[in-house]
C-alpha positions in Angstrom: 62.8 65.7 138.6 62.8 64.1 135.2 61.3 61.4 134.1 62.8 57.7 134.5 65.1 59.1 136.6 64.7 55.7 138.8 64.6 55.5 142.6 66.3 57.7 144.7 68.1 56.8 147.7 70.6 60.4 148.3 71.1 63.4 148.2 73.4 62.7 144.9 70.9 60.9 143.2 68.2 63.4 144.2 70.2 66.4 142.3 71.3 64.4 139.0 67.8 63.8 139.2 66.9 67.7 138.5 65.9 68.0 135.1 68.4 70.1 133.6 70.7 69.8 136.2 73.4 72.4 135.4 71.0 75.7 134.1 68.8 75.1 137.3 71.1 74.1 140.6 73.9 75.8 139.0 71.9 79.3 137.9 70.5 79.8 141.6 71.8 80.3 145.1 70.4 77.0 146.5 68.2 74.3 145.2 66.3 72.2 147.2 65.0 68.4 146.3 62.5 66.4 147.7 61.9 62.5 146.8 60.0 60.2 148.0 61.2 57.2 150.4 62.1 53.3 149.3 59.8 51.1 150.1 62.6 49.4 152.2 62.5 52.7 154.4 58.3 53.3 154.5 58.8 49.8 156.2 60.8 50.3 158.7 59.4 54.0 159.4 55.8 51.9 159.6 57.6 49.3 162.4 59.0 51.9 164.5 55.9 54.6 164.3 53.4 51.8 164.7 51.0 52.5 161.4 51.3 51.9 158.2 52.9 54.7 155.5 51.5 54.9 152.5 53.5 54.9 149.0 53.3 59.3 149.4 53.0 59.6 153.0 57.0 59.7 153.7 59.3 61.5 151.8 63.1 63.0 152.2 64.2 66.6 151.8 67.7 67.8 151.7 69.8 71.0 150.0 71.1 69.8 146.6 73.3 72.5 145.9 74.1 76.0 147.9 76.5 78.5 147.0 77.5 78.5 151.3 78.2 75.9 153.4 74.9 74.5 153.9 73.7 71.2 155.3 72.9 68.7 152.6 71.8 65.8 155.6 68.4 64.6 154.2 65.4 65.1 156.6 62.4 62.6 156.6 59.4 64.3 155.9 55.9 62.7 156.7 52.7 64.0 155.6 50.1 65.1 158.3 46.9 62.8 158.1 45.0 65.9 159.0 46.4 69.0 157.0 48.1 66.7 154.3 51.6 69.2 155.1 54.9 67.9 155.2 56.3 67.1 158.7 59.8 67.1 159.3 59.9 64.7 162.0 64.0 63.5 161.1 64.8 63.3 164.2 61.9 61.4 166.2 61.8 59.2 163.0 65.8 58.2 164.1 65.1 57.7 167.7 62.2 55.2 167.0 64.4 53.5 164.0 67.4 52.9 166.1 65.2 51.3 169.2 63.7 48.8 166.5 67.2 47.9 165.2 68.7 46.9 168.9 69.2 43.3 170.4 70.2 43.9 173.9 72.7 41.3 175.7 69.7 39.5 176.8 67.8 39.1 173.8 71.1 37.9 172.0 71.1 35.2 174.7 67.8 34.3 174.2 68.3 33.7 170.4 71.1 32.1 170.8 69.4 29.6 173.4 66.8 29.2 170.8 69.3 28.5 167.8 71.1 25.7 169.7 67.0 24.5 170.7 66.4 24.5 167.2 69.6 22.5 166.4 69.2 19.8 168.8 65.5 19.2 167.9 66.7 18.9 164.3 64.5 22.0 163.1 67.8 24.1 162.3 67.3 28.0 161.1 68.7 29.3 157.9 71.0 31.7 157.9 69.5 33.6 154.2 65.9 35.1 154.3 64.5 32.9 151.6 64.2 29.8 154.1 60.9 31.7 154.8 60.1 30.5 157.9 63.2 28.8 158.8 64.6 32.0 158.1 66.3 33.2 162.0 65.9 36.4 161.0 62.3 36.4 160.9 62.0 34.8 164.1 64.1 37.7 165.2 61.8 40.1 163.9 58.6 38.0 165.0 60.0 37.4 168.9 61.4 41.0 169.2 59.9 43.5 166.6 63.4 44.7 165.3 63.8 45.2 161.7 64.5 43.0 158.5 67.7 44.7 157.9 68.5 45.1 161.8 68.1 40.9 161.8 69.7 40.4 158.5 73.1 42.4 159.8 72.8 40.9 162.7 72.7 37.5 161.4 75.8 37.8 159.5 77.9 39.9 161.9 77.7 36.7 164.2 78.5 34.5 161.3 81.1 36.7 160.7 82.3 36.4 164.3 81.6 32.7 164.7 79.2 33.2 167.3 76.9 31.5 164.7 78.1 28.5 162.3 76.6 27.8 159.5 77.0 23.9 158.8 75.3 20.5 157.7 72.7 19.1 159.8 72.9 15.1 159.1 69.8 14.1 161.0 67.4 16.9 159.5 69.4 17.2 156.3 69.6 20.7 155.8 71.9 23.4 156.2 71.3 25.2 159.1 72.6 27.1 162.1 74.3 26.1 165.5 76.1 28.2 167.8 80.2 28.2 167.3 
């Protein structure tokens, strides 16, 4: 990769990343990158595999260029504490992701009830993640272990809905949340 080439977050980016991009994808059969995972997605990876990834520990691999019909889906790649190899592990990394990124019908009703708690006790949450702790989204991820993003979406897809209304709260004078 060359240098400055900022972070790199597909497959795209991964191959204009190539130093000398044309002479070397384009004068062999198939050319294959790997680069290294956001910190965004060492996160989440950390969350759903229950340790902590270091900065090198995680990377993604995919086929930049092929002359056939190849796959160019990225695999997630973590290194073996042991050996210090590559793992792919793509696919038991997206089974564990997607439980951590879930609100089932009864955990939805339980935030709920606790958004209208909050509201009538004049302690409303915010709707935007820099409310810190009156932040719902981290009470989301505090009560239920689900992800930043997974609680951020979340958040506004029910805003979005009007399941949740975002409006003035007179007594606590703040904007908060209530239930629509």
């Amino acid at each position: 990769m060359r240098k400055g080439s900022g972070e790199i977050t597909s497959v795209h980016q991964a191959k204009e990343a190539v130093r000398g991009t044309s002479a070397l994808t384009d004068g062999s059969r198939w050319s294959y990158a790997l680069y290294t995972a956001t910190d965004e997605e060492r996160d989440t990876a950390s969350q759903a595999l229950g340790y902590t990834i270091g900065p090198l520990e995680f990377c993604w691999g995919a086929v930049i260029k092929s002359n056939d019909i190849g796959s160019t889906e990225p695999r997630a790649f973590l290194r073996d504490p042991e050996t210090g190899l590559l793992i792919d592990r793509t696919e038991e990394l997206q089974t564990d992701v997607a439980a951590i990124q879930r609100v089932s019908d009864e955990q939805r009703q339980k935030i709920f009830d606790e958004v209208s708690y909050r509201w009538g006790t004049n302690r409303p949450f915010s709707s935007h993640p820099n409310a810190g702790t009156r932040w719902l989204g981290r009470w989301m991820v505090d009560t239920f272990g689900i992800t930043r993003g997974a609680a951020r979406e979340y958040i506004r897809q029910w805003m979005d809905e009007g399941l949740l209304v975002k409006t003035y709260h007179s007594t606590a004078r703040l904007q908060g949340l209530r239930v629509g």
